[in-house]
N, C-alpha and C positions, 0 to 999 in steps of 0.2 A: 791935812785932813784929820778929821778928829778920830779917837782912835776908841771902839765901842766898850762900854761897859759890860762889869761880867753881869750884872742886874739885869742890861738890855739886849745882851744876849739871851737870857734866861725868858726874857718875855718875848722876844720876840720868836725863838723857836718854840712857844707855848702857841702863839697866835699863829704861824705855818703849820704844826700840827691840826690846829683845830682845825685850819681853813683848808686843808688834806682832808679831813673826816667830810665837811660838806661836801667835796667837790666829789668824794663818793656817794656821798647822798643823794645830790643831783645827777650823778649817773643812773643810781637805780631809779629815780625819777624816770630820767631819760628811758631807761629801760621799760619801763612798764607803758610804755606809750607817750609821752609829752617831753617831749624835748624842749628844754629851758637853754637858750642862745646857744650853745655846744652841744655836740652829739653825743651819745655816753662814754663810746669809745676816748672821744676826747678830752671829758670830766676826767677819766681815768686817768690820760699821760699828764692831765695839771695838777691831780690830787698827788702822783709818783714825784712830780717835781717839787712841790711844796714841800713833800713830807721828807725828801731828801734833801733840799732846803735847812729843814727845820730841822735834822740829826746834825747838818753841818755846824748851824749856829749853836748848839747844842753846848754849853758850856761844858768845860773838863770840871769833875768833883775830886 
C-alpha cells in the first residue's frame, strides 16, 4: 500500500476541514426549517467526524 504524502496530508486535512464547516452550515440550514437529505442533528455528528478526521490527518510541523 502506498504510503501518504506529507503534501497529501496537508490537503487533504484542508479538504475535511472545510467539509466540517459545510456540514454545519447545512445544519443551520436544517435548523431554520429545510432539511437538506440529513437532519441537523445529524449534519452535526458528520461535520464532528470530519473535522476530527481532519486534525488526524493533520500533518506534524
Amino acid at each position: 500500500m502506498r504510503e501518504v504524502k506529507k503534501k497529501d496530508k496537508k490537503m487533504l486535512s484542508s479538504v475535511l476541514m472545510v467539509s466540517s464547516a459545510l456540514a454545519v452550515v447545512l445544519s443551520a440550514i436544517g435548523y431554520l426549517g429545510t432539511d437538506i437529505w440529513l437532519a441537523s442533528t445529524q449534519w452535526l455528528l458528520v461535520a464532528a467526524v470530519l473535522a476530527l478526521f481532519g486534525v488526524y490527518f493533520k500533518p506534524e510541523e
